[in-house]
C-alpha positions as a Python dict, from the first residue, in 0.01 Angstrom:
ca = {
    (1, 'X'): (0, 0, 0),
    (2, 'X'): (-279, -205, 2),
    (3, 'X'): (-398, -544, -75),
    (4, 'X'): (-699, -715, -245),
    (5, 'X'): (-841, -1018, -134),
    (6, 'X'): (-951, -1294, -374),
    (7, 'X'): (-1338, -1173, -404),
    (8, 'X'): (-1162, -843, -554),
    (9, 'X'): (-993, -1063, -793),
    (10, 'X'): (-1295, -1251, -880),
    (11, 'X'): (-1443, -965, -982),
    (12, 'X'): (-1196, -821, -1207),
    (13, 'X'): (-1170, -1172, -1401),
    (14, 'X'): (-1560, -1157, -1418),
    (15, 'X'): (-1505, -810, -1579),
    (16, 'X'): (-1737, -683, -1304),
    (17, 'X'): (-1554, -408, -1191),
    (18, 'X'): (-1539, -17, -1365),
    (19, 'X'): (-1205, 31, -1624),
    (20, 'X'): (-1020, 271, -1423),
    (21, 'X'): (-1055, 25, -1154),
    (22, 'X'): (-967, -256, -1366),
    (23, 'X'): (-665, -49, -1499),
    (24, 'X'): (-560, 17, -1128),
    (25, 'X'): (-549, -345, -1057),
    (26, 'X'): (-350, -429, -1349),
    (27, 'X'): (-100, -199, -1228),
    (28, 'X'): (-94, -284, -891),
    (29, 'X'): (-61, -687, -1016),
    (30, 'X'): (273, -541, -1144),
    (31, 'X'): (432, -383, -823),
    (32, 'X'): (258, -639, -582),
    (33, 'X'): (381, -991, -514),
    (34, 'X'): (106, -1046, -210),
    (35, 'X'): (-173, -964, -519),
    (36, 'X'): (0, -1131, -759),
    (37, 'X'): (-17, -1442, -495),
    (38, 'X'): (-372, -1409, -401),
    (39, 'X'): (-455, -1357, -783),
    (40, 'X'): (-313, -1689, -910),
    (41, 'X'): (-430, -1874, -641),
    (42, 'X'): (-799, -1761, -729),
    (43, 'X'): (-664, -1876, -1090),
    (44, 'X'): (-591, -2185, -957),
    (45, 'X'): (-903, -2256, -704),
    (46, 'X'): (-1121, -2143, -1018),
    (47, 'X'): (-974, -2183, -1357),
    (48, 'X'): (-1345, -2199, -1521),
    (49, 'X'): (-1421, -1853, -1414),
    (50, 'X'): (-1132, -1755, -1671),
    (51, 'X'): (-1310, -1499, -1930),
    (52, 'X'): (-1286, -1584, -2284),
    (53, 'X'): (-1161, -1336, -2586),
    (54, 'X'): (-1479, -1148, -2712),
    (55, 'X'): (-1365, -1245, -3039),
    (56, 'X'): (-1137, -1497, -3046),
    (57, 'X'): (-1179, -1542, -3446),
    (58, 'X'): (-1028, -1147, -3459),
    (59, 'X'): (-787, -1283, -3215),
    (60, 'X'): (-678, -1554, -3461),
    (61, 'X'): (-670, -1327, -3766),
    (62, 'X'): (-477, -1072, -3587),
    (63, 'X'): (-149, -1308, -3424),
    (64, 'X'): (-170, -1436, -3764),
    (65, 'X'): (-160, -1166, -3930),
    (66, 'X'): (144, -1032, -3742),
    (67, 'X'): (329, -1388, -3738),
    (68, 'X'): (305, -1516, -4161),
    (69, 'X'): (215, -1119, -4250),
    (70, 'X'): (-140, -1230, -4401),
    (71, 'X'): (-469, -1407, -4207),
    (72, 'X'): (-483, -1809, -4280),
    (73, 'X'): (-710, -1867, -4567),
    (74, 'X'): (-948, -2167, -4549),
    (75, 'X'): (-704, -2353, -4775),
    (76, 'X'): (-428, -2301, -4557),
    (77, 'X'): (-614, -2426, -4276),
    (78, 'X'): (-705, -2742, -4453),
    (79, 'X'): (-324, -2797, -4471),
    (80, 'X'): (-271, -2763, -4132),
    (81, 'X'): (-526, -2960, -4041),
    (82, 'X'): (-353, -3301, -4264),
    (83, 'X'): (-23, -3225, -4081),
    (84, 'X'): (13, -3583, -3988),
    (85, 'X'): (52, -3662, -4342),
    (86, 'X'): (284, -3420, -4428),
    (87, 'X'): (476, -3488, -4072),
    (88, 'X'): (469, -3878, -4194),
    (89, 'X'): (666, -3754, -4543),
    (90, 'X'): (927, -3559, -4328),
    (91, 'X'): (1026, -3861, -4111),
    (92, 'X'): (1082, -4048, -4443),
    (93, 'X'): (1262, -3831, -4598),
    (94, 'X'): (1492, -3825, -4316),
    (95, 'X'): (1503, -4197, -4286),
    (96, 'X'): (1613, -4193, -4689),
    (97, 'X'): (1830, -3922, -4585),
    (98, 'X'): (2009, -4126, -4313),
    (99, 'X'): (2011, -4410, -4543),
    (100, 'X'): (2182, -4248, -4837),
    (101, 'X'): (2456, -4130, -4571),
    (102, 'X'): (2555, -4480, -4456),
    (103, 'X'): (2507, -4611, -4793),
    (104, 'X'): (2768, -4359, -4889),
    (105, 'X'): (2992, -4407, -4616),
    (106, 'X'): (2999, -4779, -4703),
    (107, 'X'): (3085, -4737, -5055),
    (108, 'X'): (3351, -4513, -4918),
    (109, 'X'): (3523, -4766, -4712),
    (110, 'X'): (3490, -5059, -4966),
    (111, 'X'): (3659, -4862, -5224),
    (112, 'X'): (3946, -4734, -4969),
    (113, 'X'): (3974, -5081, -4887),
    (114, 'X'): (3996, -5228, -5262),
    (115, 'X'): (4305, -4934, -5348),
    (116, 'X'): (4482, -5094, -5045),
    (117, 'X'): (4484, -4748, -4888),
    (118, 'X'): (4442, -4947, -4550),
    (119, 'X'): (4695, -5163, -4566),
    (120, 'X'): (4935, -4891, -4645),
    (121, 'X'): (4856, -4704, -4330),
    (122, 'X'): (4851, -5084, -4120),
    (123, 'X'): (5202, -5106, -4266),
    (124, 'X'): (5296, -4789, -4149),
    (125, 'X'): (5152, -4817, -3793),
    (126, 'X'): (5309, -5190, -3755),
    (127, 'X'): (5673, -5029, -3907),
    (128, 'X'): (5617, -4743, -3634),
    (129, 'X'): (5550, -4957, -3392),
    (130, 'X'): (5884, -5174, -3434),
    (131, 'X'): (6122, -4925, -3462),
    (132, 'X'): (5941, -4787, -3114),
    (133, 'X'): (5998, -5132, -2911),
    (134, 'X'): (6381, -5160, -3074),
    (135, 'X'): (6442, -4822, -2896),
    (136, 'X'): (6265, -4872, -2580),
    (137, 'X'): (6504, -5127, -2292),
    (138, 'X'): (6302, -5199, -2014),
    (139, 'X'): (6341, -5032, -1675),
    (140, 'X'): (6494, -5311, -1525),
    (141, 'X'): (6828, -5381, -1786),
    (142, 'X'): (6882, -4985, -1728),
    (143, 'X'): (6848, -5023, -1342),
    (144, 'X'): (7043, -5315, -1330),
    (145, 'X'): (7366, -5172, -1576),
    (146, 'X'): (7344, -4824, -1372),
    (147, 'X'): (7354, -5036, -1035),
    (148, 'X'): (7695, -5255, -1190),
    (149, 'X'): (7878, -4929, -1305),
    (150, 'X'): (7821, -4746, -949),
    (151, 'X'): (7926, -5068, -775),
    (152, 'X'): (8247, -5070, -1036),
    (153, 'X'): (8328, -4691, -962),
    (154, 'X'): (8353, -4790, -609),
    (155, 'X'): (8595, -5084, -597),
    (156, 'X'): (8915, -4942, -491),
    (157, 'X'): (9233, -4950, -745),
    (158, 'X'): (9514, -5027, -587),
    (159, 'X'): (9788, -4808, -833),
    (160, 'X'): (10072, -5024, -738),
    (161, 'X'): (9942, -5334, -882),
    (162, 'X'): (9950, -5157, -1241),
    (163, 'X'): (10306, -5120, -1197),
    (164, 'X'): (10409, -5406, -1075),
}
């Protein structure tokens, strides 16, 4: 396989070179990573000798065209052109937006609070946690009675006394 050097290159972006030759360059961009190397580095050491669309307004009408479906009229464009206007609107309606979400939220909780809904759950949580502590004995008390009733189930009985 062979390679072209960066002059080659220069050429083809100059549109200096024949189509079929142009054609088989494009291909060999695609199957080439030494090319495709030496081709962006002459991007890179000369990005002014990058060619321009022939007609770039054809160009416009035709991404257009295929993106909305119809070519931007001049109106359009005029709309476009004021989109920090319309970009200022969007950030306040989402400011009202956000507003009218914590303003609701607020009334929310002020009415939950005026039923005494919260107090009802408080109680609940306090009466839960009672009854919890009542059933829990520390560690220690339950060490301490297990350690008394092994040292009671060890003491020796002496079965005479009983009789006696």
């Amino acid at each position: 396989m062979s390679h072209y050097d960066q002059h080659m290159w220069g050429r083809y972006l100059q549109e200096e070179l024949d189509a079929d030759t142009s054609i088989a360059l494009e291909q060999h961009l695609y199957e080439c990573d030494e090319c495709l190397e030496a081709y962006t580095t002459y991007l890179e050491l000369h990005p002014s000798s990058i060619p321009a669309p022939h007609n770039s307004t054809l160009l416009e009408d035709s991404i257009m065209t295929a993106v909305f479906g119809s070519p931007v009229r001049q109106d359009e464009q005029e709309i476009t052109s004021n989109q920090p206007l319309h970009k200022a609107k969007s950030t306040r309606m989402e400011r009202w937006r956000t507003l009218r979400n914590y303003l609701v939220a607020a009334a929310a909780t002020i009415i939950l609070m005026v039923t005494g809904i919260f107090n009802g759950l408080f109680k609940q949580v306090d009466d839960l946690k009672s009854r919890t502590a009542d059933r829990q004995t520390s560690i220690s008390e339950k060490l301490v009675e297990q350690t008394v009733s092994f040292f009671n189930d060890m003491q020796p009985h002496d079965k005479y006394q009983s009789s006696n």
